[in-house]
ROVONU-146020 format. One line per field, with one value per residue (C-alpha): z, x, y; residue in three letters. Coordinates in steps of 0.02 Angstrom, whole numbers, padded with zeros to 5 digits. Each point is the difference from the previous one (the first is absolute). Example, Ala and Ser with C-alpha at 12.3 -4.5 7.8 and 13.67 -1.06 7.14 Angstrom:
2
pz = [00390|-00033]
px = [00615|00069]
py = [-00225|00172]
code = [ALA|SER]
END
This chain:
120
pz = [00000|00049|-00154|-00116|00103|-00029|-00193|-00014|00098|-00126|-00146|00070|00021|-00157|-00077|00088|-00041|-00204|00042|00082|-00144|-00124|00100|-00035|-00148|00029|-00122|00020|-00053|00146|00137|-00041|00022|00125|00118|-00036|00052|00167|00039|-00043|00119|00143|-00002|00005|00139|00108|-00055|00037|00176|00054|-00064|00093|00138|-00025|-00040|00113|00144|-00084|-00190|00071|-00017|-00171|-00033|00083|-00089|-00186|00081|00021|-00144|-00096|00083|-00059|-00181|00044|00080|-00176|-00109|00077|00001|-00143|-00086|00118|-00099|-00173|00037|00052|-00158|-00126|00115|-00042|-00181|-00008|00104|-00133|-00154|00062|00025|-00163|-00101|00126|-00032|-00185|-00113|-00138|-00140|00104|00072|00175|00110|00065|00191|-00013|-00106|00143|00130|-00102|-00008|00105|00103|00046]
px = [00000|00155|00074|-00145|-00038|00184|-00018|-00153|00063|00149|-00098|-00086|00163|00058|-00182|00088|00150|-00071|-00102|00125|00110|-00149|-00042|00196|-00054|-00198|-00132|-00182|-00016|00146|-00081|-00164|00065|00097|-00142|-00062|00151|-00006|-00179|00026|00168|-00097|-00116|00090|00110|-00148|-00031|00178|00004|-00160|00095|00161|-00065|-00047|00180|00100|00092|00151|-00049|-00036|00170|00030|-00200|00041|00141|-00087|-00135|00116|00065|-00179|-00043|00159|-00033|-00187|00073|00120|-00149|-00104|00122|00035|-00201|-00004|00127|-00068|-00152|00039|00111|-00145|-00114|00155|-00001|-00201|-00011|00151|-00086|-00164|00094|00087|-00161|-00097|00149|-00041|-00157|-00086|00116|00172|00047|00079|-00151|00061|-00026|00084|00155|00022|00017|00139|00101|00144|-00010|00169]
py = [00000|00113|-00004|00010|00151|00073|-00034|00112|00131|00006|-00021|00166|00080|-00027|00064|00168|-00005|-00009|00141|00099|-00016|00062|00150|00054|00060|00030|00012|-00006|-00189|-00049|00101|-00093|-00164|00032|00077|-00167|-00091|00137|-00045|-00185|-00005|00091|-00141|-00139|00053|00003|-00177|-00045|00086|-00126|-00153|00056|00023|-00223|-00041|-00095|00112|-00046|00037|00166|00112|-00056|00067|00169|00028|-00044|00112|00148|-00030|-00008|00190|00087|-00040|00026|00183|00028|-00019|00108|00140|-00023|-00019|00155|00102|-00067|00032|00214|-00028|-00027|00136|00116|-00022|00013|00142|00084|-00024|00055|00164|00028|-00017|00129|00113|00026|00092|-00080|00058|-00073|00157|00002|00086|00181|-00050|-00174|00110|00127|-00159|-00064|00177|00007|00155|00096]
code = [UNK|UNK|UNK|UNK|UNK|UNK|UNK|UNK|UNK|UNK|UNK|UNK|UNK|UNK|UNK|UNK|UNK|UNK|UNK|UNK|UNK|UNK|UNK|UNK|UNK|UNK|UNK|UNK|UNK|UNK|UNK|UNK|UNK|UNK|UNK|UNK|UNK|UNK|UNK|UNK|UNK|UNK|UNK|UNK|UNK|UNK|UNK|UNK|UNK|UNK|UNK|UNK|UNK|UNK|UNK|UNK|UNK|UNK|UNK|UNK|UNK|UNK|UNK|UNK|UNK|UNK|UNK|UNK|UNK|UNK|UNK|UNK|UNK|UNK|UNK|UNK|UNK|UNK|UNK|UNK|UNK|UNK|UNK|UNK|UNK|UNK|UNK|UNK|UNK|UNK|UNK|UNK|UNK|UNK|UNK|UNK|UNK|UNK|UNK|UNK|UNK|UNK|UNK|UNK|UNK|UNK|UNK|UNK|UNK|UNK|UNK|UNK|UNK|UNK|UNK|UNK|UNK|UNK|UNK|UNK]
END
């Protein structure tokens, strides 16, 4: 039971690891699926916790520590879905400006010109 229970915990972790390493370079697609992977992750280490808490008193250590182990990578990909995620909010929020900043005939707009003068 211990080591079936050690397999799936790694299996998770690795699910993290694969999505850590696609939110390095984040696109709308990766933070999708890795959400997914977040809220899948978060799940199953509930799941794991009960049947830890079942394991033989001496199985337990080598649990903990897979456990820890689980949560950092759990930790990385948030941060890092975190930062992707203000990333694409960024970009959005950017060219939702430049557009506002222009007339109908393509002309910069006389109040979003003065903003961009530098002043001396």
């Amino acid at each position: 039971m211990t080591g079936e229970l050690i397999a799936e915990i790694r299996q998770v972790r690795r699910l993290l690891v694969e999505a850590s390493r696609q939110l390095e370079t984040p696109n709308a697609e990766s933070v999708s699926a890795c959400a997914e992977r977040l809220d899948e992750a978060i799940d199953r280490i509930v799941d794991f916790e009960v049947h830890a808490r079942r394991a033989p008193e001496s199985d337990r250590p080598l649990l903990r520590e897979e456990m820890y182990c689980l949560r950092q990578e759990l930790h990385v990909v948030g941060r890092l879905l975190a930062q992707a995620a203000q990333l694409q909010i960024g970009w959005a929020q950017m060219l939702g400006a430049i557009p506002a900043s222009y007339d109908e005939q393509g002309s910069m707009q006389e109040h979003a010109h003065s903003s961009l003068e530098v002043k001396g």
